[in-house]
N, C-alpha and C positions, 0 to 999 in steps of 0.2 A: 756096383751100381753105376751105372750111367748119366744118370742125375748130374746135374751142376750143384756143388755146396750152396745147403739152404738158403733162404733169404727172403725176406718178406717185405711189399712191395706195398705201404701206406698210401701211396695215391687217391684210392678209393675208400680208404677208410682202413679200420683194426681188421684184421680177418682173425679165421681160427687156426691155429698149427694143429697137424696129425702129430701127437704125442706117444709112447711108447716108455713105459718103464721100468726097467731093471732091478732086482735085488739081486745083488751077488752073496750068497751064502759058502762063506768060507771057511771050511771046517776046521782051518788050525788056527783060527782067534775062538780062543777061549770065553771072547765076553759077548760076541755074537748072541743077534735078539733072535727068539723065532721066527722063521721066514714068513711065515702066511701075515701074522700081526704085521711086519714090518714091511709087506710088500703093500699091506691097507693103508696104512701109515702114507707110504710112498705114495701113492694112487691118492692118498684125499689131498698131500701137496700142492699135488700137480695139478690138482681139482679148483685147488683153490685160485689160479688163477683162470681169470674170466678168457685167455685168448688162446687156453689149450683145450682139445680132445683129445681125452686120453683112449686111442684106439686098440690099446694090447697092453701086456704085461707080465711079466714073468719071471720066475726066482730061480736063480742060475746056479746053483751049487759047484764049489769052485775047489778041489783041494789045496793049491797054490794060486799065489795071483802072479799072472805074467807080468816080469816088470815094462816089458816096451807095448802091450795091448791087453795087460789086465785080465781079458779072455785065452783059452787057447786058439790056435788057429783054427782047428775045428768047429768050436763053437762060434767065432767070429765069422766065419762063412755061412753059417747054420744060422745067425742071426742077420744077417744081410739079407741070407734070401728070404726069411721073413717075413723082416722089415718091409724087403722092395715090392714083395706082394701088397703090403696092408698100406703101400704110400707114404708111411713111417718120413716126417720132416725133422722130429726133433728126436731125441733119446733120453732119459734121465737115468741116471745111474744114484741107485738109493746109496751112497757111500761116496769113499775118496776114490777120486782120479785124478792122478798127477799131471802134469802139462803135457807131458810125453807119453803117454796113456789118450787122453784125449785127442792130442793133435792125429795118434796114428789111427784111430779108429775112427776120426770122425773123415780121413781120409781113405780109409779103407770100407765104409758106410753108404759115405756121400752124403750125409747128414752132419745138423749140429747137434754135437751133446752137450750136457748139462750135470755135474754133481751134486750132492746135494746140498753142499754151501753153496752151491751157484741158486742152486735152485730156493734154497730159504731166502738168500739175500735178495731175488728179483723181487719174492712175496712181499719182504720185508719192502722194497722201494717199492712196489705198487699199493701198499697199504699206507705205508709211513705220511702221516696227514698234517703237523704240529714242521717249524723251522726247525727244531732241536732233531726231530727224526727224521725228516731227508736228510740234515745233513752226516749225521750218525750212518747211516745209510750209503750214505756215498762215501764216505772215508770208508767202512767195512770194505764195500767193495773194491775199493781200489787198493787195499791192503791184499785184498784176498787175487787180486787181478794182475799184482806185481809182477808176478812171478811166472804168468801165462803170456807168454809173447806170440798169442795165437788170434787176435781180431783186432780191428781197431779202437778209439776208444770213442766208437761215436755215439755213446749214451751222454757223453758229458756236455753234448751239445743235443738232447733229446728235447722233444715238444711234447714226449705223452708222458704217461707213465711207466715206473716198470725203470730197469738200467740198462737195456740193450742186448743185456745176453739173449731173452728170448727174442728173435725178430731183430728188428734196426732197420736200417737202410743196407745195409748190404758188410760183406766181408770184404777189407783192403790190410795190406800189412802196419804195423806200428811202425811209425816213426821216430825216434828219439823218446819210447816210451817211459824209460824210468826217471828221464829228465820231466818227461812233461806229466808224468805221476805223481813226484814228487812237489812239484810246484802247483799243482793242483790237491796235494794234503794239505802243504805250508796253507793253503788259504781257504779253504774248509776247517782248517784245526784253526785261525783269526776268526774266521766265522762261530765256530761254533764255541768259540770261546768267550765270544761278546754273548751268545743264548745261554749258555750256561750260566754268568754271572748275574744274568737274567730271574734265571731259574733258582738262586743261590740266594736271590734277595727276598722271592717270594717265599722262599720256603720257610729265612727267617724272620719274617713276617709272623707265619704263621706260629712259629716256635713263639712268638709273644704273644700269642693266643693259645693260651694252656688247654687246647683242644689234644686229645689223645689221638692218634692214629692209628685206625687198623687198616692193613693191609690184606689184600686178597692175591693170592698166586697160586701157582697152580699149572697143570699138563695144558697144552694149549687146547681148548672144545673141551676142556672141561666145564660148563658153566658159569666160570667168576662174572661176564658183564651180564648175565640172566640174570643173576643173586644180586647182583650191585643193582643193577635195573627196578629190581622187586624193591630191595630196600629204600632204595633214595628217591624212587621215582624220576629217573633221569632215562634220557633216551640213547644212552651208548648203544653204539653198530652188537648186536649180540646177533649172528647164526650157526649156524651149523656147519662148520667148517674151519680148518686149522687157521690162526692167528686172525680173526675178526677185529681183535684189540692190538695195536701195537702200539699207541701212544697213550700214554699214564692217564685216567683221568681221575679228579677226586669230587667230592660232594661231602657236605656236612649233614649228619644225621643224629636226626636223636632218640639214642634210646630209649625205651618204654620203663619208665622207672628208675632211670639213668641217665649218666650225663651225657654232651653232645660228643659226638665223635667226629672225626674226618676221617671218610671211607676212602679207601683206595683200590683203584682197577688197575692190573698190571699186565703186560704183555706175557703171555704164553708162553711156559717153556719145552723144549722137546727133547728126546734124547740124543746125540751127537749136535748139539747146537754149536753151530761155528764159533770159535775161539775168537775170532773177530767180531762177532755180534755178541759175545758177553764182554768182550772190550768197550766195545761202540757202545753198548748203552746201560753202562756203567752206571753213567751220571742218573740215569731215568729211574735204573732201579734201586737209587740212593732215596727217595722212599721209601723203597722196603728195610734198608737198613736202619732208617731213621722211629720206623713202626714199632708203637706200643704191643701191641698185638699181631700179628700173623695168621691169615688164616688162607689155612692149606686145601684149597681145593681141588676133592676131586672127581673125578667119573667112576662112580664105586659100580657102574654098569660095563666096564671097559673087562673084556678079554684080560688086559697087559697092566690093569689098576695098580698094582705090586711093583712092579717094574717102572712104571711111568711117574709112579709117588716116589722111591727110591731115585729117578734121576731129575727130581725137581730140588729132592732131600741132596745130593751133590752139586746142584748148582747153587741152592742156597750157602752151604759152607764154603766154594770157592768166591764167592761176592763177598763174604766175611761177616756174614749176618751173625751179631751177638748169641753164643752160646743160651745168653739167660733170657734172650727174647720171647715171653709166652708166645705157645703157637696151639692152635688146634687143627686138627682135621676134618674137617666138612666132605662129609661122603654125598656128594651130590646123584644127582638123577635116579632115585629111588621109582619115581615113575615107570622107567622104561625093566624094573625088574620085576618078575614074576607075583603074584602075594604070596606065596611061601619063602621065596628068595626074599624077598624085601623085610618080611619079617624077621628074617635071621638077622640081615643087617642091621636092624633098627637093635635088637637086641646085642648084637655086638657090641655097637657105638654106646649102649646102654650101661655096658660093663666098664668102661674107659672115660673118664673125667674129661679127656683130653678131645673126647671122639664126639661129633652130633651129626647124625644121619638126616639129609635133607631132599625135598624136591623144589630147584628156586620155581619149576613151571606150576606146579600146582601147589606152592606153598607151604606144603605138608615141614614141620619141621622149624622155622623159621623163627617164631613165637621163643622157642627155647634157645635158639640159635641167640638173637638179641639177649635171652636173661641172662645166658650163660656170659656174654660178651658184657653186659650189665655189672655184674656180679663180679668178673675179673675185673675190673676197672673202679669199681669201688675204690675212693680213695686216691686214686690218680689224679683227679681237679676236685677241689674243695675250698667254701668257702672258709677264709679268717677273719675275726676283728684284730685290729692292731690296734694302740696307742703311740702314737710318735709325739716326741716334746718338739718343740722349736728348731732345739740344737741340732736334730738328727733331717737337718735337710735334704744332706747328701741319701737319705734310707728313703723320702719320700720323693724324692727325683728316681731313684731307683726304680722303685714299682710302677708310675705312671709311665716312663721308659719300658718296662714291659709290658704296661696295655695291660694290669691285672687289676687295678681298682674297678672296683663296683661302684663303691658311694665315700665319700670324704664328708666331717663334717669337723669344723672349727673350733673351738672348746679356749679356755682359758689357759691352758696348762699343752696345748698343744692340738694334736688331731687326732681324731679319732676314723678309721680307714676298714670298712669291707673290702678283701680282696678276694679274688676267684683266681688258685695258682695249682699247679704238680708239685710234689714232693721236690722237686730237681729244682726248681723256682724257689721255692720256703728254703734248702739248704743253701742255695745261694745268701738270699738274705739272710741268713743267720749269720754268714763269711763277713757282712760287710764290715 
């Protein structure tokens, strides 16, 4: 290609990039997804940011991967002339590409490429809305940026959104990169270190308010801020398209016949989610670890439903999510399948305690969804009466420190205390 390496020229405002994306299908990993699912997968990505067209795409079947251009030569020449027909400015490679894989291709091209932790972590910085998620955000990437000494780092001086891989002001060589990477962790990690203790305070806040937690998680577009939306009546971003949600939100709800709950919406998970972005937002998803409940949501309409519950089920066990934490599965978008398909399903989940077949867009499902969430939590916050004498001051500083008194009344002999606590709360005071 003849082309000068890409570059996108803000002057006049965002433009669109000509996008292009690859799955390389490699037949000796074993654990390889199927291509078509995994080339949609790649394609709604890329989709999902507002300043790509995705103009082509196609699944490259690979027996070996070249170590210095990942392709063979063959096909690396086969995709240039392509590309340089269809204008092709950018490339996305659904998988890893190493720094030397990238640099030699994107010289051999004439375009910029893109993997696909380059490519979740731009989504992730052009979504990320809350202080704790930019800067979660920017450390990922600059962990993940380390080690490519292949552009400059002029996102870290950016005015829009997004981190520079897609577009920027132009390509120039790094300077003293891993100096001035480093010095720019040390102070994102002070930064995010004051948000966190932030976040540390509110949460034990709320741990004195013997409200239960459920948690929602889930494949990313599977539903959870639909179902969160329906239930709380709150207005979280919910469309159609991979990680809509990237910042936690919560809302109190109260069950029908049941006690109140605090719901939770959680960021989307996928499969090959960069290692650096279940680093980075650790702290975020220490709600879901802290959760009474679990609820696993998912697109029981999805091609890859099996597959994409299974790597939601591996991320949950590397976060270290409690063995005994109940969880159910919430088979969502029963809508969009057939009435004889959707009956089966319904009967499936029908068989399985664990399972409740739903649609959060029309409802269907939901009613039983709460009893069954009702019904588990029984028991979890309840009221007691107490009697305390005089003596036992240090027991009634205790409780009003937790925020669980209801009503206190006076007595000759001492106090007499309604409190509203969990099991975890009442074993405590028993300790004192």
């Amino acid at each position: 290609m003849s082309r000068a390496p890409f570059q996108i020229d803000d002057t006049d405002g965002p433009r669109v990039t000509r996008a292009w994306v690859l799955h390389p299908e490699i037949k000796s990993d074993n654990d390889r997804r199927a291509p078509v699912p995994a080339l949609a997968e790649a394609v709604a990505l890329a989709q999902a940011l507002p300043q790509l067209e995705v103009v082509g795409s196609d699944v490259v079947p690979l027996r070996t991967v070249n170590a210095g251009m990942l392709f063979g030569s063959g096909k690396v020449k086969e995709l240039h002339d392509t590309m340089e027909a269809a204008e092709v400015e950018l490339v996305l490679v659904d998988g890893h590409v190493s720094p030397v894989q990238q640099r030699n291709l994107e010289k051999a091209w004439g375009v910029k490429l893109l993997d696909r932790t380059g490519l979740i972590l731009e989504i992730f910085s052009d979504r990320a809305a809350t202080r704790e998620g930019v800067l979660q955000v920017e450390m990922a990437a600059l962990n993940y940026q380390r080690t490519r000494l292949v552009r400059a780092w002029t996102h870290l001086e950016r005015q829009r959104g997004g981190l520079g891989f897609v577009g920027g002001p132009g390509e120039t060589q790094i300077e003293s990169d891993r100096r001035a990477i480093d010095e720019q962790l040390v102070r994102l990690r002070r930064q995010l270190d004051k948000v966190v203790k932030t976040r540390a305070l509110h949460r034990a806040a709320r741990a004195k308010v013997p409200y239960p937690i459920v948690a929602l998680v889930g494949y990313t577009n599977a539903g959870k801020s639909t179902l969160f939306n329906r239930l709380t009546g709150a207005d979280v971003m919910a469309k159609d398209m991979l990680f809509a949600t990237l910042d936690p939100t919560m809302r109190s709800l109260v069950l029908p016949d049941g006690p109140e709950i605090i719901l939770s919406d959680t960021v989307g998970f996928i499969s090959d989610l960069p290692t650096e972005l279940v680093a980075a937002f650790r702290a975020t998803l220490e709600e879901v670890l802290a959760a009474d409940i679990i609820c696993h949501v998912r697109d029981i309409s999805h091609a890859e439903t099996e597959q994409q519950a299974q790597d939601v089920r591996d991320i949950l066990t590397s976060l270290g999510v409690p063995a005994e934490t109940r969880t159910f599965e919430v088979w969502n978008k029963l809508d969009l399948l057939p009435g004889e398909a959707a009956e089966a399903v319904s009967a499936r989940a029908e068989r399985d305690e664990n399972v409740l077949a739903i649609s959060a867009i029309s409802g269907e499902g939901l009613d039983t969804l709460q009893a069954v969430l009702a019904e588990a939590l029984q028991g979890a916050v309840r009221e007691t009466d107490l009697r305390l004498s005089f003596a036992e001051g240090k027991k009634r500083a205790w409780l009003f420190a937790q925020e669980v008194v209801e009503n206190e009344r006076q007595t000759d002999d001492g106090f007499e205390l309604t409190v509203r606590w969990s099991a975890a709360q009442e074993a405590q005071f028993q300790r004192l």
